[in-house]
Structures are given as C-alpha cells and as structure tokens.
LORO-950474 format. One record per residue (C-alpha): x, y, z; residue in one letter. Coordinates in steps of 0.25 Angstrom, whole numbers, plus 5000, padded with zeros to 4 digits. Example, Ala and Ser with C-alpha at 12.3 -4.5 7.8 and 13.67 -1.06 7.14 Angstrom:
2
504949825031A 505549965029S 
END
This chain:
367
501748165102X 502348275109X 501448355119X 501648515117X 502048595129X 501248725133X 502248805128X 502048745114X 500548755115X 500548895119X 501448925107X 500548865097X 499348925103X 499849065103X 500549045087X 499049005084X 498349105091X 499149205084X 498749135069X 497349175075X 497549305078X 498049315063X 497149265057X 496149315065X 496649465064X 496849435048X 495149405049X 494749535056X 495549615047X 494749555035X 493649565040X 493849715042X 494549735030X 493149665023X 492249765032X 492949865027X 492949855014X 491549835015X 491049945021X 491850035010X 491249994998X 490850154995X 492050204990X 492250354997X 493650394990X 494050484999X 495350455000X 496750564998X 498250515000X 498350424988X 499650414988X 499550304999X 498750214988X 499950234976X 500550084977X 501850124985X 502849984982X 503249914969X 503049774972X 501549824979X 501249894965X 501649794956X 500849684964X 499549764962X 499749804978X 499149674981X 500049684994X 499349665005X 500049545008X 501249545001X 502349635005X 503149605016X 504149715017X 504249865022X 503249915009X 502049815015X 501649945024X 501250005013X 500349905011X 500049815022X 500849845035X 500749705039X 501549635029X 502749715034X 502749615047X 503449515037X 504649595033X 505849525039X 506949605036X 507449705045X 507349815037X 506449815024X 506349945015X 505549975003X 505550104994X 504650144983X 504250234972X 503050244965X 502850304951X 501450344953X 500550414941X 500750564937X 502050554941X 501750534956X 503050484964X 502650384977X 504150354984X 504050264997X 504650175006X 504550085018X 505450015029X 505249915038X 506149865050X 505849725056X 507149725067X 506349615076X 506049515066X 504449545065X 504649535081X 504049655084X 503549685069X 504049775057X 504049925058X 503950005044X 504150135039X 503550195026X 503550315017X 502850345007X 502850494997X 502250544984X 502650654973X 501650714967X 502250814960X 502050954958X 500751024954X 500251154950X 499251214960X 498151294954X 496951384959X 495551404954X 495551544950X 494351584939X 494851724938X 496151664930X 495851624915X 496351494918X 495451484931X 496451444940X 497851504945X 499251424948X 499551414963X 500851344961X 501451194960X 501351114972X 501850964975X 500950854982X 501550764991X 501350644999X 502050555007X 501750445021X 502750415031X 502250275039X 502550185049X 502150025049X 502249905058X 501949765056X 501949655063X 501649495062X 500549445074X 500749285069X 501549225060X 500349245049X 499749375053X 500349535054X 499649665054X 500449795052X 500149945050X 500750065046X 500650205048X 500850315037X 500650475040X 500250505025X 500250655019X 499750735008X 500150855003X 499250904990X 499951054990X 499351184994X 497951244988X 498051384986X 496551414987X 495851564987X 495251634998X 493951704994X 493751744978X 494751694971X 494851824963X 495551874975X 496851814976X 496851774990X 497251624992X 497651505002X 498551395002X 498151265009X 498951165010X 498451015006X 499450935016X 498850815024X 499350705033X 498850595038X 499050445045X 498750335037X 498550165042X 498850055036X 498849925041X 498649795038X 498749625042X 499449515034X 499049355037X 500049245033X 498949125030X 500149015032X 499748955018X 500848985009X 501049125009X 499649155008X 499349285014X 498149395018X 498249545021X 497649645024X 497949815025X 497149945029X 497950055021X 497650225022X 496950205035X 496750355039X 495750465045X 495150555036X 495850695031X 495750825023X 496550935016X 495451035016X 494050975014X 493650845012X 494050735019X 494850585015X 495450475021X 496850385015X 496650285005X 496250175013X 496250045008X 495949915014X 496749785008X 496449625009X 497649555001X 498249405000X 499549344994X 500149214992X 501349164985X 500649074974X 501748994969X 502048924981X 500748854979X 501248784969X 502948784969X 502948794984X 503948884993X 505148934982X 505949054980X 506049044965X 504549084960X 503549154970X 502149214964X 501649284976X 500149334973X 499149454980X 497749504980X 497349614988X 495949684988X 495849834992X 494749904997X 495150064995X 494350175001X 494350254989X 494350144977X 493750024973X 494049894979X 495249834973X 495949694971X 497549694968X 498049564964X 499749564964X 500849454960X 502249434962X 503049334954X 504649324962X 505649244954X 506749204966X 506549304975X 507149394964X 506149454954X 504749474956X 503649504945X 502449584950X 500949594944X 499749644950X 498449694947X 497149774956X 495749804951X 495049914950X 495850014943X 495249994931X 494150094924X 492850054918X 492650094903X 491650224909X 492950254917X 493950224907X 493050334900X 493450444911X 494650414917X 495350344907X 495750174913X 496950204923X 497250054919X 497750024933X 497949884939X 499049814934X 500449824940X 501649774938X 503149744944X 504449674948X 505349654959X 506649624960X 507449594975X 508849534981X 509149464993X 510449494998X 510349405011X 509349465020X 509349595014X 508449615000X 508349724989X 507149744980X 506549804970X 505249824964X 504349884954X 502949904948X 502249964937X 500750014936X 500150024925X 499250154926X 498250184914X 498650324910X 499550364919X 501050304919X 501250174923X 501450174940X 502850104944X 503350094956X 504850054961X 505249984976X 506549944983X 506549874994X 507649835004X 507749735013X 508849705026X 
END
C-alpha cells in the first residue's frame, strides 16, 4: 500500500475542511432562516414596492417560482444570488417581459460575466422597470356637485438598477448577493392649503428611493443532483412618502431540487424531470409553499408546471373579493446549442381569476 506524502495529506485535509465549512455555514443559515420565520408569525403588511414581488422570468413563473435552487444563469439574482456561482459561460444574458394584470408592463434584464472561470466568482448586473400607465388625479373638493375636481393625468413609474456577485467557497457550497437601488414614483398630489373653498393648493411629489438586499447560499448534497437553498430577498430600512412608514417586501425562502429521473434511468440526455419545492415566509402574507417541475426532452424542449398555496379565498372571502383563482402556472422552453454559445426561449402563463391571464416571455443568450 502506498504511503501518502504530507502534501497529499494537507490536500485532502484542507478539500474536507472546506466540505465542513459548507455544510456547516448551510446549517447556520437554516437555523436562522427557522428563527426568523418563527419569530414573524404576526403578520404587519407593511410593506410598499410591490413591484419587486411580480415574478420577473418565464421559466421562474411557470415552475411556480419554486427557484431557489434551480437557476443557474444570469436571472438567478433575482432569486437566489448564489446559484449565479454556477454559470460557466463567459457571458450569460437574459431579458424579460412581464404581462402583469391591468395592463401593467414589467421589462427586465440581467447579465453576468465570469472571465476567470468562477476563479474569483461571477459579477452580475440587473435592471428591472414597470409601466403603470396613466391616471387621472383627482381632488377632494365638497364645494363641486361631483365632490371632487380633476387635477390632471399622471403616470407611475418604477424601476431598480442592481449589482450582484457570487461565488463558490467548496465545491458543494456558494453564497452570493446582490444589490438593487429600487424607486418609486406614485405622481404628484395636489393637496389644498387651509379651506378648500379657497382655491389655494400644493403639489407634493410621491418619489422615493431606496436600497434593497438580497442574498442567498446554495449546497450541492453530492447525492445525484440533490440540492438545498436558501435566499433573503427586499432586505431594506424602513421609509415613507409623507406619513407612515413601510419596509420592502421581504421575504425569506427555504427550497430543494433534484433531477428525479436519474433515480431510475441514471445520467442521460434524452429525458430529464427536474423537481422543486420552496417554502416562503413573506412579511406581509401568509406562509407559502411553491412546488415546480420541468420535463426536458433532449436538451431541446422543456414542458413547465407549477403550483403555490395560499392564494386561494375561503367561501366567506370568495363572497367579498371574488376567488382571484391563483396558483396554477404554466409554460415551455425552447433552447439551441451552437457549440459553446446557446439561445433560449421561454414562456409562462398564469392563470389569474378575474383578471387576464399573466404571461410572461424570456430570452436568454449565452457565449
């Protein structure tokens, strides 16, 4: 038997040392992320910038956003940073339109570069920017028969601009975050000074900026392609237009995915079933768990299903807010390797009760 040398030994000590640190790091996020959710049980819903909830990529959307372990491309940062350390391209970029309800228009888009092979990590760059619209503004004003007066039409907008790095510590374990300067702008309020009967008025403006954290930790188990995750999203300190105060809409995540079939059929690259549950604790909503699947036919065509709890109405709220019938989703994916470069495309659809349906569209671009 061969005697290892003390450069051998140190090797392997430091590769398991390393496993440990993993692993042990993966623990302690747990265990905060389960103090956490603990602790928030009573529900404040004080959260604005809603925008930043609004699922933001097809293939995201249409697995239920069960992605905290899934993605491993430039659009990750939007929902867990780390998985962004797996990209190994050199350049990986990924654009996005969301067809929200009342005719509300999310366009984003995110870019990665890894020029040292996950060296030194991967640095990402997002967007992110919402039409609402246009409005009319109105006035309280009892003095008028209608008891109100026009102040004109206004147009809200929204948008974050962000910067993300993330980088493998092990070969099993990486931690990433990312950084977003988030706006608001709600238009101006034209408000009167004294008695309204006399005609004087204000304009304040409803405009507010903030910054916004997210960041998250991925673990590689090394059985299969079993996986654990976990993401912080809307970290932020509290703000106000005029009054009352309210924070981002935080959200803490706990997720796991796995490629089922190669339980059964081994390693191919014919049929994969890749399969993810996350469970969501938000600040201002109940506690949710999103349950996602992705059926890929050759590396080719890819046939998305998911579901998440929680959006359904009892019968005694069905009786005053209608059932917004709100769970399911949708979608497919398309994609061509042309040696190392890649093109995709993807798409989702969301049922939404009364409103119409939510779809979503994505391209991605990979060299």
């Amino acid at each position: 038997m061969d005697e290892m040398g003390p450069f051998q030994v140190e090797t392997e000590g430091r590769a398991m040392g390393k496993r440990a640190l993993g692993l042990w790091a993966a623990l302690v996020f747990l265990a905060l992320w389960t103090s956490w959710a603990a602790a928030g049980n009573k529900k404040l819903a004080q959260t604005g910038f809603q925008f930043l909830s609004v699922p933001t990529e097809a293939r995201a959307a249409a697995m239920g956003e069960a992605f905290t372990t899934v993605a491993s491309y430039s659009a990750s940062m939007f929902y867990n940073p780390a998985n962004m350390s797996r990209i190994t391209s050199l350049v990986d970029i990924s654009l996005n339109r969301n067809q929200w309800i009342a005719d509300i228009q999310h366009v984003s888009g995110t870019i990665a570069f890894n020029p040292w092979r996950g060296r030194y990590g991967v640095l990402g760059f997002s967007f992110l920017s919402v039409d609402y619209g246009e409005f009319l503004g109105t006035m309280v004003d009892p003095t008028t028969e209608k008891g109100y007066i026009d102040t004109g039409v206004f147009s809200p907008s929204a948008f974050a601009v962000g910067v993300a790095y993330a980088r493998s510590l092990t070969d099993r374990f990486s931690v990433g975050g990312h950084v977003r300067y988030c706006y608001q702008k709600l238009g101006t309020s034209v408000v009167p000074v004294g008695e309204v009967s006399q005609g004087v008025t204000q304009k304040i403006s409803n405009e507010i900026g903030v910054l916004g954290f997210d960041f998250g930790t991925l673990y590689r188990t090394g059985f299969k392609t079993l996986a654990f995750g976990m993401s912080v999203r809307n970290f932020s300190k509290e703000i106000k237009y005029q009054r009352e105060g309210f924070q981002l809409p935080l959200t803490f995540r706990i997720g796991l995915s796995m490629e089922v079939l190669e339980l059964f059929l081994g390693e191919n690259d014919v049929h994969k079933l890749l399969v993810s549950v996350d469970a969501s604790h938000p600040r201002d909503y109940p506690e949710q768990i999103s349950v996602g699947a992705e059926y890929t036919f050759l590396g080719l065509l890819a046939l998305r299903g998911g579901y998440t709890t929680g959006y359904r109405h009892t019968e005694e709220e069905k009786g005053k807010y209608g059932d917004p019938d709100r769970g399911l989703s949708l979608g497919f994916g398309i994609q061509k390797s042309f040696g190392d470069h890649l093109i995709a495309f993807d798409y989702a659809y969301i049922p939404f009760g009364v409103f119409d349906p939510v779809k979503l569209m994505s391209f991605r671009l990979v060299f």
